[in-house]
C-alpha angles and dihedrals in degrees: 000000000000125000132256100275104232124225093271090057097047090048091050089050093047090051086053097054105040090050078053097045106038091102101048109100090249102060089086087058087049090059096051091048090048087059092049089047092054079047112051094022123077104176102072086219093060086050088052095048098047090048091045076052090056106045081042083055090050088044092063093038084052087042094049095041093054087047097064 
């Protein structure tokens, strides 16, 4: 079973999604919730979960979108 990924992973993987995803129609949305997230979240790592949910969310959107 896999670690715990530290800060600096999930920021790379968040780097990494967000340079694959900018073009999807959600990623605006992403942005605003990233806001949100600076804002209501005080633990950078929370902030880093909740925006990996969200691209994960636009990965299976992307995903769903290219199987129909």
């Amino acid at each position: 079973m896999a670690g715990v990924p530290d800060l600096a992973e999930l920021q790379a993987t968040i780097v990494r999604m967000e340079r694959h995803y900018v073009s999807h129609p959600l990623f605006a949305d992403y942005k605003r919730l990233c806001e949100r997230f600076a804002n209501d979240l005080s633990d950078p790592r929370d902030v880093a979960i909740s925006q990996a949910a969200v691209l994960m969310l636009i990965k299976f959107a992307s995903e769903r979108l290219s199987n129909s």
